[in-house]
N, CA, C and O atoms as a CHARMM CRD file, in Angstrom:
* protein
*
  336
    1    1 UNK  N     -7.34300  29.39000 -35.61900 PROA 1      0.00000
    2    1 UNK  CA    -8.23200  28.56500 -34.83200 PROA 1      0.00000
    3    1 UNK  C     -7.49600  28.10500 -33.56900 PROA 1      0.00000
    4    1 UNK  O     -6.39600  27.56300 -33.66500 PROA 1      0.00000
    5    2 UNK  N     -7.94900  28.26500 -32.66300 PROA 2      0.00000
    6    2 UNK  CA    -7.55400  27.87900 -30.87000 PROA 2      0.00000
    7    2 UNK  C     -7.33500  26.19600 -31.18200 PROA 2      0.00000
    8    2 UNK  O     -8.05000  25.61900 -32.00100 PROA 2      0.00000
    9    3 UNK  N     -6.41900  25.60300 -30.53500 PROA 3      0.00000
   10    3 UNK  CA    -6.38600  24.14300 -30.40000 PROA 3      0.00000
   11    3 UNK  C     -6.76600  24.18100 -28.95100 PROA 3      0.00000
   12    3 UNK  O     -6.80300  25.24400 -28.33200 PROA 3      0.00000
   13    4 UNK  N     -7.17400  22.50000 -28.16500 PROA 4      0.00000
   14    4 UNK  CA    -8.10300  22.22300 -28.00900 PROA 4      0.00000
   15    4 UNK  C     -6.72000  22.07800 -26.57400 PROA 4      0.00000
   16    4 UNK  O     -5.54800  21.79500 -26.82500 PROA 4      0.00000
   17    5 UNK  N     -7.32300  22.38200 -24.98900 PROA 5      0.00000
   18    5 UNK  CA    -6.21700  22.25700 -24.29600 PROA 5      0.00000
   19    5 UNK  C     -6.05500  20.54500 -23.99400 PROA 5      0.00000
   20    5 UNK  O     -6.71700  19.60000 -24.42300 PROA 5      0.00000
   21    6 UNK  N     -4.93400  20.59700 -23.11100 PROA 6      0.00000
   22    6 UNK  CA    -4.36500  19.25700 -23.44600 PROA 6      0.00000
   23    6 UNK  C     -3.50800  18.58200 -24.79100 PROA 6      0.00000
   24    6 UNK  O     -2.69500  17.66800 -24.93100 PROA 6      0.00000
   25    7 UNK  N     -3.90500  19.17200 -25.32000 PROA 7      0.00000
   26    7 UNK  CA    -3.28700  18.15600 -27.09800 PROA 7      0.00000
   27    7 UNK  C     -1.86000  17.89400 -26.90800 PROA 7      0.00000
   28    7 UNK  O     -1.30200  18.71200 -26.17700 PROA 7      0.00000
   29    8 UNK  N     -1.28100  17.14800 -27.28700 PROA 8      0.00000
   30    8 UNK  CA     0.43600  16.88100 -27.83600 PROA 8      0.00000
   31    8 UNK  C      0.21200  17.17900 -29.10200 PROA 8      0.00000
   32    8 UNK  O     -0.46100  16.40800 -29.78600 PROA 8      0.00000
   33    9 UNK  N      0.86200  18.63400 -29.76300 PROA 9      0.00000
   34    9 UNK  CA     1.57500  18.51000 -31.20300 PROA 9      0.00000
   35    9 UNK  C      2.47900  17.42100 -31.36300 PROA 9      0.00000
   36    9 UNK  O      3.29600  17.25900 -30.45600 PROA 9      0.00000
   37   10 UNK  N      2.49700  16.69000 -32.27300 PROA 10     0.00000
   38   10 UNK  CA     3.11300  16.10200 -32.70100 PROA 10     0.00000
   39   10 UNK  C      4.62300  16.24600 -32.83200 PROA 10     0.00000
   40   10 UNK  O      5.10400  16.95900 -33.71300 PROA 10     0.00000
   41   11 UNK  N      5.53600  15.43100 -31.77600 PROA 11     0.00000
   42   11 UNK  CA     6.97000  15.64600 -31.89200 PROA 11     0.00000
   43   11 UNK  C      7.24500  16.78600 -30.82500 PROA 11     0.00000
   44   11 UNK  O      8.30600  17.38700 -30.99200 PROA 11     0.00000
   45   12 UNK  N      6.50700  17.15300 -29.82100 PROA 12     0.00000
   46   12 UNK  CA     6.95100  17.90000 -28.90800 PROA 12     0.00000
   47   12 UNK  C      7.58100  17.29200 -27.84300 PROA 12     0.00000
   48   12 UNK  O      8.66100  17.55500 -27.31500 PROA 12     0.00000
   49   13 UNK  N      6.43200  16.10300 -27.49900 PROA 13     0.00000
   50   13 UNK  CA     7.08000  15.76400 -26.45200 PROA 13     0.00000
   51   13 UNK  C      7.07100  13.89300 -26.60100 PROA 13     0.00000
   52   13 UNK  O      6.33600  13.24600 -27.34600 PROA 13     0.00000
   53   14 UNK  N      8.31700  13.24300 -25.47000 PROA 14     0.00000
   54   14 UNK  CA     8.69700  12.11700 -25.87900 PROA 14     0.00000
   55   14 UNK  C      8.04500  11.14500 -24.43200 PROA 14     0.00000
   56   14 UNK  O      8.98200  10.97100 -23.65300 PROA 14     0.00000
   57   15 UNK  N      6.94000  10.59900 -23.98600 PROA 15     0.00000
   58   15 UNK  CA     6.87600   9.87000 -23.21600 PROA 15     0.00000
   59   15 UNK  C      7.31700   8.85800 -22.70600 PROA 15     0.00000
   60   15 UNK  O      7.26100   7.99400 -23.58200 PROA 15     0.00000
   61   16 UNK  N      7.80300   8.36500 -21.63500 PROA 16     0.00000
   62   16 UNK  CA     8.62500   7.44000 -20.87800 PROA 16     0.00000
   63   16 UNK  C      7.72100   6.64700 -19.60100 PROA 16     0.00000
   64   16 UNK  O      6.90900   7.18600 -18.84900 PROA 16     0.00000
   65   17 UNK  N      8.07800   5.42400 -19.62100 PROA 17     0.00000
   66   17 UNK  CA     7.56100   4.79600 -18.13600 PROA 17     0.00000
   67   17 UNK  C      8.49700   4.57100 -17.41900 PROA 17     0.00000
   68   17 UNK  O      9.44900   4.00200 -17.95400 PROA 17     0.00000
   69   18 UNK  N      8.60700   4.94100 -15.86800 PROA 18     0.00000
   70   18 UNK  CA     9.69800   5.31800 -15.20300 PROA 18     0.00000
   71   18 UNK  C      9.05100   4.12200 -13.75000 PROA 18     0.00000
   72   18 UNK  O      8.15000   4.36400 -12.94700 PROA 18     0.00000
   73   19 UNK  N      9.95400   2.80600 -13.86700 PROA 19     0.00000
   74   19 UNK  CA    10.01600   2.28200 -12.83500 PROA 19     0.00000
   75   19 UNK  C     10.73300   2.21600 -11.58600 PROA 19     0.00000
   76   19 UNK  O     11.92000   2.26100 -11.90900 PROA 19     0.00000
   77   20 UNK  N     10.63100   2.11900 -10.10300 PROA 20     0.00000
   78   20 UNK  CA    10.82100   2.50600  -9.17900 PROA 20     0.00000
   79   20 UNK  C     11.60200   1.63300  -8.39900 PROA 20     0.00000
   80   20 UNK  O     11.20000   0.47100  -8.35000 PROA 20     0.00000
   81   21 UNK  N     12.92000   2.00400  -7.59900 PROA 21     0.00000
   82   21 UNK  CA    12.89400   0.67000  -6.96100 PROA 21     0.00000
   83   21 UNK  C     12.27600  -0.20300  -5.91700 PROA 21     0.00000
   84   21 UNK  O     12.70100  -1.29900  -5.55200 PROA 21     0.00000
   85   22 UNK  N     11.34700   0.35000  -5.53800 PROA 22     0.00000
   86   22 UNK  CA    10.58600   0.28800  -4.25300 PROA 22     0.00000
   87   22 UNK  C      9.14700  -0.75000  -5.38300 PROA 22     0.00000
   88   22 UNK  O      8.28100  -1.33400  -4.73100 PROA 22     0.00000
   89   23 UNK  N      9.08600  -0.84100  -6.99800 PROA 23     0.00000
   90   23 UNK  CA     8.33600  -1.55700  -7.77000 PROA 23     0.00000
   91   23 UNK  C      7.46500  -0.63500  -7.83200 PROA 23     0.00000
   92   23 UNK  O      6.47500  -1.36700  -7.82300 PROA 23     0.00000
   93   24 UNK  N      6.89900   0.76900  -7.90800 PROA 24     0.00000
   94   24 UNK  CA     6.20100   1.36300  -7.84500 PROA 24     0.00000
   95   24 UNK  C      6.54100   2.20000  -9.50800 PROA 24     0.00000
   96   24 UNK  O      7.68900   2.55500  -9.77800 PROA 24     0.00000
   97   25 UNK  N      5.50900   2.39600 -10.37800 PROA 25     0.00000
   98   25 UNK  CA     5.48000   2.99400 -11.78100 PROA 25     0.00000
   99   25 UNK  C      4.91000   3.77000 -12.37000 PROA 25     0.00000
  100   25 UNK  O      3.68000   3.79000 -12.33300 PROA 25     0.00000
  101   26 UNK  N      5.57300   4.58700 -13.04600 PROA 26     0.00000
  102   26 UNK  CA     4.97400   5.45100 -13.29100 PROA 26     0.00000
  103   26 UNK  C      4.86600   6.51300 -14.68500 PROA 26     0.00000
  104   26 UNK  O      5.83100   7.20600 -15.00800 PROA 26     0.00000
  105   27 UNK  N      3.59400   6.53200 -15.43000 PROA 27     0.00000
  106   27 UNK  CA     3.57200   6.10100 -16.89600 PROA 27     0.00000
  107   27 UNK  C      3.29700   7.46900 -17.42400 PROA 27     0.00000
  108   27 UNK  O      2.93200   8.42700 -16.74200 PROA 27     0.00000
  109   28 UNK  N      3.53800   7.46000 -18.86400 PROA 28     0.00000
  110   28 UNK  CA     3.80100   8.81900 -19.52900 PROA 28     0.00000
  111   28 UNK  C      4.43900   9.81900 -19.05000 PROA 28     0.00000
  112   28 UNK  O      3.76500  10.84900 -19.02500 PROA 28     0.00000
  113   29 UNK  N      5.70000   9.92200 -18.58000 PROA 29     0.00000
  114   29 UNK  CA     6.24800  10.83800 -18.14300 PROA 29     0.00000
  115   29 UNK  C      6.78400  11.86100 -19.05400 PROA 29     0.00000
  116   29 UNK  O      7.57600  11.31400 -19.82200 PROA 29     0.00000
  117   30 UNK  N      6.69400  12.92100 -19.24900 PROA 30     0.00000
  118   30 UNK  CA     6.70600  13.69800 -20.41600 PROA 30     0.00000
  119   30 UNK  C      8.44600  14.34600 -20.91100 PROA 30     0.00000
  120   30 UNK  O      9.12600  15.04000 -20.15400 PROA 30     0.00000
  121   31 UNK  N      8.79500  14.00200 -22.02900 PROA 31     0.00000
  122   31 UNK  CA    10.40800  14.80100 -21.53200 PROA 31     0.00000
  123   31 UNK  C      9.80600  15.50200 -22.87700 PROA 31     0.00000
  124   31 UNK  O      8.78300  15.12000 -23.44500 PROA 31     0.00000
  125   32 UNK  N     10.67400  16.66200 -23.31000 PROA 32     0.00000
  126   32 UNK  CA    10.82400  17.33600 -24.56700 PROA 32     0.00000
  127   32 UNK  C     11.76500  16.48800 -25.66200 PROA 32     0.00000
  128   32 UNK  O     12.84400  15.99000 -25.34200 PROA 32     0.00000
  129   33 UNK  N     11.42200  16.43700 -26.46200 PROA 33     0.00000
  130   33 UNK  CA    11.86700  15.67800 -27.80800 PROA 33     0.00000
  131   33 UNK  C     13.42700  16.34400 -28.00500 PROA 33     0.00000
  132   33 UNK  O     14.50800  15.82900 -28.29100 PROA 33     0.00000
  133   34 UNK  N     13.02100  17.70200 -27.72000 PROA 34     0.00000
  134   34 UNK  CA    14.68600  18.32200 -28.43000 PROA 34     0.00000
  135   34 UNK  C     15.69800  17.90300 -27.54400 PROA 34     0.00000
  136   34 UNK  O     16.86900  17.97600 -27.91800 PROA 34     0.00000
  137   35 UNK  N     15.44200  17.51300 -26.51900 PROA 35     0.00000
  138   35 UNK  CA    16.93400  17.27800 -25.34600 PROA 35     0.00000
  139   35 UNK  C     17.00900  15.73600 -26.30300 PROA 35     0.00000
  140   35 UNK  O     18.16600  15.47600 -26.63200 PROA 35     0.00000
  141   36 UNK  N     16.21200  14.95400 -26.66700 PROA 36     0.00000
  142   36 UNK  CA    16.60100  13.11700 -27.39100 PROA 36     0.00000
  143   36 UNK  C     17.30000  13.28200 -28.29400 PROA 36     0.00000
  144   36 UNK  O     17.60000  14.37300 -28.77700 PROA 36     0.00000
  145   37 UNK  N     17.70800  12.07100 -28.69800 PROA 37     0.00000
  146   37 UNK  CA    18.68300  11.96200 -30.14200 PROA 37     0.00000
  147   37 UNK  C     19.99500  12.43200 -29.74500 PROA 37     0.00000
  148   37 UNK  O     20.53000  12.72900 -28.67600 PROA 37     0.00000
  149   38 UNK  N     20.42900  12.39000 -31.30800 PROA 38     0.00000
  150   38 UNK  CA    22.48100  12.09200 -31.31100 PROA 38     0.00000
  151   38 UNK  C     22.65800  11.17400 -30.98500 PROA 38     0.00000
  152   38 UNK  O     21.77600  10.31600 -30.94500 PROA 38     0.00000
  153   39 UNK  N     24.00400  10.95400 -30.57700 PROA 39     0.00000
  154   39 UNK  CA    24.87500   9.60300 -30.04300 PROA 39     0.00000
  155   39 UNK  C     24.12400   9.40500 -28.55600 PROA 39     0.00000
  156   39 UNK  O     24.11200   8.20900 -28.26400 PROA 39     0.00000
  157   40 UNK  N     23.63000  10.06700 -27.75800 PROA 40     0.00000
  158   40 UNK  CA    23.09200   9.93500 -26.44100 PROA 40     0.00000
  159   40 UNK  C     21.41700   9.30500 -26.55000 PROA 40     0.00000
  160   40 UNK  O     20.84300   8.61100 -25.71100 PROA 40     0.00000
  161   41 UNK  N     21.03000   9.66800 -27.50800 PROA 41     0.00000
  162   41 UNK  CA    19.75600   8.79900 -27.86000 PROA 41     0.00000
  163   41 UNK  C     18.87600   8.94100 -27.25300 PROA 41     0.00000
  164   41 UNK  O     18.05500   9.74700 -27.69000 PROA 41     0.00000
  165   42 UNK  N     18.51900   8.11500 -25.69200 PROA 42     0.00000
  166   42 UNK  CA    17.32900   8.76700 -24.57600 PROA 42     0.00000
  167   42 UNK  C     17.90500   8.76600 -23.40600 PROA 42     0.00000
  168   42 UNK  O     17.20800   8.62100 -22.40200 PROA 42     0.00000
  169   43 UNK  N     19.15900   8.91200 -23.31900 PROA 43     0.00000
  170   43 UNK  CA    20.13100   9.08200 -22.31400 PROA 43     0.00000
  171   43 UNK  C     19.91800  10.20400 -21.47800 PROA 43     0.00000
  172   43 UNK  O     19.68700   9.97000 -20.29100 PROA 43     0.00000
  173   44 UNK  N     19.95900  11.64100 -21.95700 PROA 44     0.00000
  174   44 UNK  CA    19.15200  12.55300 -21.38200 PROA 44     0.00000
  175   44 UNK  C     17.79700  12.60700 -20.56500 PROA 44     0.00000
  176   44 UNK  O     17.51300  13.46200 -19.72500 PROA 44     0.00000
  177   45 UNK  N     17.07200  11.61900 -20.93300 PROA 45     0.00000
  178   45 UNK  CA    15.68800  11.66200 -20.50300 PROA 45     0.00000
  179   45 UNK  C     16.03000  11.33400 -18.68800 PROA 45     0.00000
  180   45 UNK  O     15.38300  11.68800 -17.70300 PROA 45     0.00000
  181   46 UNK  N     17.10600  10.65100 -18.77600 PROA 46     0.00000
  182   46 UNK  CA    17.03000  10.03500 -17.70400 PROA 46     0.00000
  183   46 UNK  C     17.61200  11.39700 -16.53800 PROA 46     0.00000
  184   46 UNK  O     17.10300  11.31400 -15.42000 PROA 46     0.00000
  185   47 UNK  N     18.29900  12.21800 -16.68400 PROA 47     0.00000
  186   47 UNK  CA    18.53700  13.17400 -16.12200 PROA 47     0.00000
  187   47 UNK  C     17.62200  14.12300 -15.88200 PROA 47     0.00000
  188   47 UNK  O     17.72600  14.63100 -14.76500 PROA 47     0.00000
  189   48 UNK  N     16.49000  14.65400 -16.77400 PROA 48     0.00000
  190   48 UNK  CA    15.49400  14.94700 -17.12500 PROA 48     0.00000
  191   48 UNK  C     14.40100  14.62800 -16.16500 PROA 48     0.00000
  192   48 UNK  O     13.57500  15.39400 -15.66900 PROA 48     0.00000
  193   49 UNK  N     14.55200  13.39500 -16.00700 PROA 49     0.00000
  194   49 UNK  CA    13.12600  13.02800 -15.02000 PROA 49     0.00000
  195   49 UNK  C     13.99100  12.56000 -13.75400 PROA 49     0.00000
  196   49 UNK  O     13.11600  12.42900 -12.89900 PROA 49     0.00000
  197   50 UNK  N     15.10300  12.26200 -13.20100 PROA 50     0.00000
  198   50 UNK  CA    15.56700  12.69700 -12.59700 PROA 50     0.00000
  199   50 UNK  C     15.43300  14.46000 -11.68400 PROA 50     0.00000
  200   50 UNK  O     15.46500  14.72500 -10.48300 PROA 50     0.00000
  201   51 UNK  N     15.34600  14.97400 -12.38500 PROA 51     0.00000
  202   51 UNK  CA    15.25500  16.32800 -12.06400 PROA 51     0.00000
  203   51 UNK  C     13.83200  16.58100 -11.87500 PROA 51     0.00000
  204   51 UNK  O     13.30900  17.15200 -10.91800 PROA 51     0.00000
  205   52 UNK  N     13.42300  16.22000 -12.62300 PROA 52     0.00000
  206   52 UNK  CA    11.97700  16.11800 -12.68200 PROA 52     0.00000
  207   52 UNK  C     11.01500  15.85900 -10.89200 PROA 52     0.00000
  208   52 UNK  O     10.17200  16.49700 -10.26100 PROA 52     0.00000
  209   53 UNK  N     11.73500  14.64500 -10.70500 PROA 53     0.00000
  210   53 UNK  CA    11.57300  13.93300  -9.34200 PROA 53     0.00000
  211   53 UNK  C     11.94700  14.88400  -7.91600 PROA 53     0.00000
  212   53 UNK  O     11.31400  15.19900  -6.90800 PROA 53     0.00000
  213   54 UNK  N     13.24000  15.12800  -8.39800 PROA 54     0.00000
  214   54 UNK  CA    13.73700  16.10200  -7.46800 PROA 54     0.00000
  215   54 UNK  C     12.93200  17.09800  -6.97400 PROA 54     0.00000
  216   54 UNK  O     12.67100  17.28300  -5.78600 PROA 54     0.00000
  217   55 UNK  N     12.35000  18.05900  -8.39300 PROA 55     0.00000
  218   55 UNK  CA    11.25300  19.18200  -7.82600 PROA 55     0.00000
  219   55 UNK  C     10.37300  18.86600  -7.32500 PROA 55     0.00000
  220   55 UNK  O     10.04000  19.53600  -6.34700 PROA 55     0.00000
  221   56 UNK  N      9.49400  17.64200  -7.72900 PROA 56     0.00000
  222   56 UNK  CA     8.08600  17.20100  -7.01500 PROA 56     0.00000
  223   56 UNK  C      8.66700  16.94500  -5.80300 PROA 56     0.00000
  224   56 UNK  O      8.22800  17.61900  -4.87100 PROA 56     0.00000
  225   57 UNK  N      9.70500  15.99900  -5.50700 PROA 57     0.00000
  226   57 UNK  CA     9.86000  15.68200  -4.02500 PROA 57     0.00000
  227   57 UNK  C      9.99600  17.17700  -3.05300 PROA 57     0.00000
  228   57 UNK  O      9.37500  17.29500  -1.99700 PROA 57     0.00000
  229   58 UNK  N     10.74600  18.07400  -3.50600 PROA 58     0.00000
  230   58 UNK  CA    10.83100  18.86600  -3.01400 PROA 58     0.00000
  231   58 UNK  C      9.33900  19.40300  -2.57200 PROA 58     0.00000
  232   58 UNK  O      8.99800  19.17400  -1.41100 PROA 58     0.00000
  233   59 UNK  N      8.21800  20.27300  -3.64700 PROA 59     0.00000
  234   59 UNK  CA     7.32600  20.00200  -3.30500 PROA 59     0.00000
  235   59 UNK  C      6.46800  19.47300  -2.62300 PROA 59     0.00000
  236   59 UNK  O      5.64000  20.00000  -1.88000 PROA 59     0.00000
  237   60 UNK  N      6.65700  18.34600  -2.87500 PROA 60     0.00000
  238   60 UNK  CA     5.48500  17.16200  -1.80300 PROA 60     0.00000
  239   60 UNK  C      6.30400  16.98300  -0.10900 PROA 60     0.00000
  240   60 UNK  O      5.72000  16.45600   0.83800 PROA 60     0.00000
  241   61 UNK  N      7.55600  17.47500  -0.04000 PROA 61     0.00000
  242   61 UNK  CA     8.24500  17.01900   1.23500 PROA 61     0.00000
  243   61 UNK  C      8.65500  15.45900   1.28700 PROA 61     0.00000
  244   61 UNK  O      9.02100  14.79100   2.25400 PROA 61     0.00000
  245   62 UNK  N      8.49100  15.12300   0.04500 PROA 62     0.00000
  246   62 UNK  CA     9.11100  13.69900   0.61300 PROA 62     0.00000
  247   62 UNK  C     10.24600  13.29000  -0.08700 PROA 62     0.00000
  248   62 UNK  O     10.95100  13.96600  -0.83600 PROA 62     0.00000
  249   63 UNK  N     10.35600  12.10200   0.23400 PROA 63     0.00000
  250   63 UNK  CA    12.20700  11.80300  -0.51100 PROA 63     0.00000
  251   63 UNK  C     12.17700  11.34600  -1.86600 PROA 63     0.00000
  252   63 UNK  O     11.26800  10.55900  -2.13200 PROA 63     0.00000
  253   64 UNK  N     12.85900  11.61900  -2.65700 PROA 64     0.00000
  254   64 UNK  CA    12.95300  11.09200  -3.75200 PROA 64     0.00000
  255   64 UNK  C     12.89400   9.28700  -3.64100 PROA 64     0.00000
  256   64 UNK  O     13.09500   8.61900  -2.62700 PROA 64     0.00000
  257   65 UNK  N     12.51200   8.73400  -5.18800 PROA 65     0.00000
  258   65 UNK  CA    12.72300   7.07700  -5.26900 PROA 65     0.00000
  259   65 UNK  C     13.82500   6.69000  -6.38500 PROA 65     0.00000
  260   65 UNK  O     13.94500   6.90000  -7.59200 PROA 65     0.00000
  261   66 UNK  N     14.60300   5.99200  -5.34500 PROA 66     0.00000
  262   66 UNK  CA    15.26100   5.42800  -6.59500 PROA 66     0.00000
  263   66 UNK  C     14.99700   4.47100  -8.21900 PROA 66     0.00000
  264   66 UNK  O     14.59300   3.31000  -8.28900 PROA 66     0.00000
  265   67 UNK  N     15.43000   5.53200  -9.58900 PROA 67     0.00000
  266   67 UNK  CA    14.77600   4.58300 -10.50600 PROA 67     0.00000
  267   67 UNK  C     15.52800   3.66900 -10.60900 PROA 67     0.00000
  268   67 UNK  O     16.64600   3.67200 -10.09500 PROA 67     0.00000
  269   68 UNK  N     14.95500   2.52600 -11.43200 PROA 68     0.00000
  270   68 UNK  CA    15.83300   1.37400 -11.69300 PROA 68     0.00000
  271   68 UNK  C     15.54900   1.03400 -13.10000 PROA 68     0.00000
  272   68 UNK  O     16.39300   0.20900 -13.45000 PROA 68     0.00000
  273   69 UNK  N     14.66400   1.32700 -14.14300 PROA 69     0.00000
  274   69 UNK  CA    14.62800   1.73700 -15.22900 PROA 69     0.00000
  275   69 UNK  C     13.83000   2.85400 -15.74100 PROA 69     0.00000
  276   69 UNK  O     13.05300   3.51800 -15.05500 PROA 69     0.00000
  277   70 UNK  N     14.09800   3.03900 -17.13100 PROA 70     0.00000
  278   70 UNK  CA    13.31200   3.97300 -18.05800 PROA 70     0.00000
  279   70 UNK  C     12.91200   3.97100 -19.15100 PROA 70     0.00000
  280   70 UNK  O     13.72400   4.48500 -19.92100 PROA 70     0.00000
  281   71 UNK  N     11.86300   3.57000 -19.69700 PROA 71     0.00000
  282   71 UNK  CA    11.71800   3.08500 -20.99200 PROA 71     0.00000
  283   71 UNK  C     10.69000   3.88300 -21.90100 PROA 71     0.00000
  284   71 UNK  O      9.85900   4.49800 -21.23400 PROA 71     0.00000
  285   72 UNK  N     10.56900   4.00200 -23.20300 PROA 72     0.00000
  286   72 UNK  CA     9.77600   4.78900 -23.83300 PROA 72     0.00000
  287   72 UNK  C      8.53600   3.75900 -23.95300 PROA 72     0.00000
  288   72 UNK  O      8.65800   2.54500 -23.78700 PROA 72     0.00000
  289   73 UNK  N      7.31500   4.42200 -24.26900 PROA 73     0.00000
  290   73 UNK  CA     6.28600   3.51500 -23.61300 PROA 73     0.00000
  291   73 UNK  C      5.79600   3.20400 -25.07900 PROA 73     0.00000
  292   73 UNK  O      5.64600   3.97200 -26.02900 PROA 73     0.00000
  293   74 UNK  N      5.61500   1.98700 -24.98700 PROA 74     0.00000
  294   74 UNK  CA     5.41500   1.26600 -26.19400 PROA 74     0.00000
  295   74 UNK  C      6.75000   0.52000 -26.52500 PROA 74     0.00000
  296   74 UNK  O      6.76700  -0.30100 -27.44200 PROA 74     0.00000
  297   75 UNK  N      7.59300   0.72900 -25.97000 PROA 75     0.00000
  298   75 UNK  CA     9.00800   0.33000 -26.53500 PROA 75     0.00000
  299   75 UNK  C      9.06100  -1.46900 -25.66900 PROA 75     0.00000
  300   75 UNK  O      8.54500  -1.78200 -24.59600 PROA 75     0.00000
  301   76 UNK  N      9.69500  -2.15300 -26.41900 PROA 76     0.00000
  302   76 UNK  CA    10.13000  -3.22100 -26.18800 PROA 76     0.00000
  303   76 UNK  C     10.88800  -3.77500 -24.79100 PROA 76     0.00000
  304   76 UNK  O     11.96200  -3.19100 -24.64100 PROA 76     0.00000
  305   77 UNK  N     10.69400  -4.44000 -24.07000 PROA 77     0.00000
  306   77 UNK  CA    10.97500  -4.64500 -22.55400 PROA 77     0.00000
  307   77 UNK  C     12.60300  -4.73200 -22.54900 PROA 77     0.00000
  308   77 UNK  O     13.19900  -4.50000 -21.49700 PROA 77     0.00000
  309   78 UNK  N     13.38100  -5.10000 -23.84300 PROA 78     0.00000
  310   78 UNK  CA    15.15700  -5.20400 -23.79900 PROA 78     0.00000
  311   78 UNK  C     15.46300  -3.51600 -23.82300 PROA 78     0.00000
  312   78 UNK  O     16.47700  -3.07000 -23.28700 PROA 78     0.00000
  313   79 UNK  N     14.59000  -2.74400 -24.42200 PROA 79     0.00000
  314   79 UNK  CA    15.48100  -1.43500 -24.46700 PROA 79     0.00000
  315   79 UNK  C     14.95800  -0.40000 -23.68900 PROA 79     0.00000
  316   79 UNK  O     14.67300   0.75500 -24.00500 PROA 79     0.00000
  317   80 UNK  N     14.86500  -1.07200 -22.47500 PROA 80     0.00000
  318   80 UNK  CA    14.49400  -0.31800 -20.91400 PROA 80     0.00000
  319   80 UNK  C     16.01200  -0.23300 -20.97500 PROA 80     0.00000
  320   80 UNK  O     16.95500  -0.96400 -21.27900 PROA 80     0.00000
  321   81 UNK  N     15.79000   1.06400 -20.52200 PROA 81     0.00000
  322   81 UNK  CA    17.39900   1.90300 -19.53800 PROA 81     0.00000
  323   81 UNK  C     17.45000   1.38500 -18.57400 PROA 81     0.00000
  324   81 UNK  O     16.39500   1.35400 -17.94000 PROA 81     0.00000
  325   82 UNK  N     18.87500   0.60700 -17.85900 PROA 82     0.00000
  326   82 UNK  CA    18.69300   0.29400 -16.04000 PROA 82     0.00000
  327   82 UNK  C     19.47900   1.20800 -16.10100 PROA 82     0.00000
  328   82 UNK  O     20.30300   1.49900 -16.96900 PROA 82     0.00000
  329   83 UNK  N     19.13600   1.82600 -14.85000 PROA 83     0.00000
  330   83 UNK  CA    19.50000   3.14800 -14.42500 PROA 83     0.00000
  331   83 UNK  C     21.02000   2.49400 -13.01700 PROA 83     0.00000
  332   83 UNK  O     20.93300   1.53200 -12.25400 PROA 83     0.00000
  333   84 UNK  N     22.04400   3.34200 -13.15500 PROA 84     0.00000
  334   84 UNK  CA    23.28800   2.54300 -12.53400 PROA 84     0.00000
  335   84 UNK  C     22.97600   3.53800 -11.26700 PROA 84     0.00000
  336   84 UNK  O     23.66300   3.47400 -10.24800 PROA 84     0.00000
C-alpha cells in the first residue's frame, strides 16, 4: 500500500526550532535522527542546519543569519543549545 505524501515515519526525522540573532525563528527544522545521539546528543544538529542555511542562502543570494539557539521543539526552554 502507497503511504500518503508528506508523512514522517516515525524516528526518521528529529525537528528543531532554530532562533536567529537578528530574533527572527524558525520552526520544525528537519535533521535526520541517525546523525543524534551518543555522547554528542543534538550537537550535530547544529552543524546540520548550519549547513542547511548555508545552501538556502546560497540559493536565495542572501547572507546567512547568525543562530543564537537550537532547540528540539517541544523541549523545555533550559535545554536550548546557545550556539557560541
Amino acid at each position: 500500500m502507497a503511504k500518503k505524501p508528506g508523512t514522517n515515519p516515525k524516528g526518521e526525522f528529529v525537528f528543531f526550532d532554530v532562533i536567529y540573532e537578528d530574533g527572527s525563528q524558525r520552526s520544525n527544522r528537519r535533521v535526520p535522527a541517525e546523525i543524534l545521539g551518543g555522547l554528542d546528543k543534538d550537537e550535530p544538529a547544529r552543524g546540520f542546519i548550519i549547513e542547511q542555511d548555508r545552501e538556502i542562502a546560497e540559493k536565495s543570494g542572501r547572507s546567512t543569519l547568525a543562530i543564537q539557539s537550537i532547540a528540539r521543539v517541544g523541549a523545555t526552554p533550559e535545554k536550548a543549545m546557545k550556539v557560541k
